[in-house]
N, C-alpha and C positions, 0 to 999 in steps of 0.2 A: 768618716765611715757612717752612711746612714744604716737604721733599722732595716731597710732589705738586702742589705749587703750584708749580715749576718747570716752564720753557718742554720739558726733557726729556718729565718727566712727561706733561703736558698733549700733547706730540709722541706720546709710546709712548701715549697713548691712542687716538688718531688714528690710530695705524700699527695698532693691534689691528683695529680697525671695517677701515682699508682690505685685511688680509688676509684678511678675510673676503668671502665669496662674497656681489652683490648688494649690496654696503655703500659707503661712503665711501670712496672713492678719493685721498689729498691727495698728488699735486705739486708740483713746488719752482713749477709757473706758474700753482693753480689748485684746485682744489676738484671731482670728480666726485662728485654724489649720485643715488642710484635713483631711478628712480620711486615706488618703495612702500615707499619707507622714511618713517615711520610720525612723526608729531608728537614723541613724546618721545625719539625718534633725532636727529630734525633739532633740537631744541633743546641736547641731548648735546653735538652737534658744535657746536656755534655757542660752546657754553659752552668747551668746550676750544679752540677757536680763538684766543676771546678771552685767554683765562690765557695762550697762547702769547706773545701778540702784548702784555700788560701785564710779564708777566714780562721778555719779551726787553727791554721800555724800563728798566727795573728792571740788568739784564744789563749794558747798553750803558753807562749811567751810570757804573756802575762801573767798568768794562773801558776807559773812560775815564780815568777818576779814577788807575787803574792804572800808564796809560800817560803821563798827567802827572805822576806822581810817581817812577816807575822809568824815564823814558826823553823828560827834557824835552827835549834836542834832536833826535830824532827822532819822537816818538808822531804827528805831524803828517803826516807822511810815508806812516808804517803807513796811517793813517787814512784816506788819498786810495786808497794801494794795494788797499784792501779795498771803495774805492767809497761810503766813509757819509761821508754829510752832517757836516760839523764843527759847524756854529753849532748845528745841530737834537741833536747828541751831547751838547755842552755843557750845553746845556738840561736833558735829562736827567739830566750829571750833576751838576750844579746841586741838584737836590731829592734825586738820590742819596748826596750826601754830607752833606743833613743829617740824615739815617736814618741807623742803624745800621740791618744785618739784622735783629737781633732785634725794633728797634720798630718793623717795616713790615708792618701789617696784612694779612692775604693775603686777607682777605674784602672789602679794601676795595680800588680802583683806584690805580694811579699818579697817576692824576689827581686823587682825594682827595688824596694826600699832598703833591701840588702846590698844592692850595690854601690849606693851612696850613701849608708850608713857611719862610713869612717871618716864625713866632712863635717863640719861646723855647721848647726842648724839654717841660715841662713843658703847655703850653698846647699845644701838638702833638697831644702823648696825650692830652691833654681830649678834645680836639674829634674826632680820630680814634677813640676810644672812646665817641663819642656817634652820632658816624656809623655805626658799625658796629652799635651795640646798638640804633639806633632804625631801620637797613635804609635809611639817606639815599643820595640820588644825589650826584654832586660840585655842582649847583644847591640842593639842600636844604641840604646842610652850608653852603654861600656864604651862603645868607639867612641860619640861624642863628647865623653869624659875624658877620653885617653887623648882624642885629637886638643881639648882647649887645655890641658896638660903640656900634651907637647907644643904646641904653640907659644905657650908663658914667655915671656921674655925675661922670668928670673930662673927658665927651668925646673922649676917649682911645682909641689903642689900644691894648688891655692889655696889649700886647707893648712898649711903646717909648713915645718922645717925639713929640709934631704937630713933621711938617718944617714950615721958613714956605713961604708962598705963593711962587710964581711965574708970573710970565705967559709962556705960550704963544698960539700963533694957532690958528685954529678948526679947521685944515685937518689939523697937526700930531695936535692931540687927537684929530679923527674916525679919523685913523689908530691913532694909540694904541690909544683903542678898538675899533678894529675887529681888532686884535691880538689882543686879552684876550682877547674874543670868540669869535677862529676859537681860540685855547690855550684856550677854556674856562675861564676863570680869570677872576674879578672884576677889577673892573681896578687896585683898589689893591696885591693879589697882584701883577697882572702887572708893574706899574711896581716894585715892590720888586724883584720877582725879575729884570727887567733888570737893575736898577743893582746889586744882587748880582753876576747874571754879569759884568757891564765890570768890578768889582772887583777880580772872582777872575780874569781874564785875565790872563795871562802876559805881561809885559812885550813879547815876541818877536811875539806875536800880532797880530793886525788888530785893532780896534776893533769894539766890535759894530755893525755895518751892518744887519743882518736883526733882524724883530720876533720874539720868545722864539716858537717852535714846540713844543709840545706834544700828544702826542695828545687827540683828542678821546674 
């Protein structure tokens, strides 16, 4: 992740265009655009929006991570002080701690990296390096994970060992999936990276009660 690929950056872009006369206006409540501002202006701003708003989850994760390791009896606290979501921070930094900075694609979303956060570093940057070089959306990379899945000739996923089976009720599961789903995440990601996060909870903490939130 370079320096312009920061929520800053992506910010002082937006601040340039709203000091300008006729231009993009952005508010801490909102977005004002001209009238006559022109296709490849309004796509500008859309693009730097986003980088804000990927970056800042990228941000959060860590700023997290931070605060559970330098200030475990209180980060919890901060956290309510400042008005964010715990279980939806968690989540973020959940796939933020199994990046480094260096190997977090900046061409690619938070949401890429979310979806093959449940492999082995190596297998990571496979598939994050294919993503990027073939222009995949986070549903492209999902099939081509799921297709060399299925193709395995140990039926395997090539990260790990088959859990055994268990039974659930039909009710349970439509929820599950409908979890993955609104996180955008397949749904064997998503159930990994639950029982990931209950893992990494901190003894002090709640239980997870809410479905993994991720952006879309």
């Amino acid at each position: 992740m370079t320096k312009n690929d920061t929520p800053g950056a992506a910010l002082d872009a937006l601040a340039r265009c709203s000091s300008q006369p006729n231009k993009v206006l952005l508010t801490r409540v909102g977005l004002t655009l001209p009238d006559d501002l022109d296709l490849a202006e309004w796509e500008r701003a859309g693009m730097q929006i986003q980088r804000i708003i990927d970056s800042s989850t990228w941000c959060l994760g860590d700023w997290l991570i931070f605060g559970r390791e330098h200030f475990p009896g209180r980060y919890r606290h901060a956290i309510d002080a400042v008005g964010l979501k715990y279980q939806t921070l968690r989540n973020y930094a959940w796939v933020a701690q199994r990046y480094t900075v260096e190997r977090r694609h900046a061409a690619l979303t938070f949401q890429h990296h979310a979806e093959v956060a449940s492999l082995r570093d190596p297998e990571q940057d496979h598939w994050l390096r294919e993503a990027a070089r073939n222009g995949w959306s986070t549903k492209q990379l999902r099939a081509a994970l799921r297709n060399a899945i299925e193709n395995d000739p140990s039926g395997r996923n090539p990260s790990g060992v088959v859990l055994p089976r268990f039974r659930i009720d039909e009710g349970r599961l439509t929820q599950w999936r409908s979890a993955a789903e609104q996180a955008d995440m397949s749904f064997d990601a998503w159930v990994i990276a639950a029982l990931d996060v209950a893992a990494d909870q901190p003894r002090a903490d709640q239980p997870v009660s809410d479905p993994l939130s991720l952006p879309g």
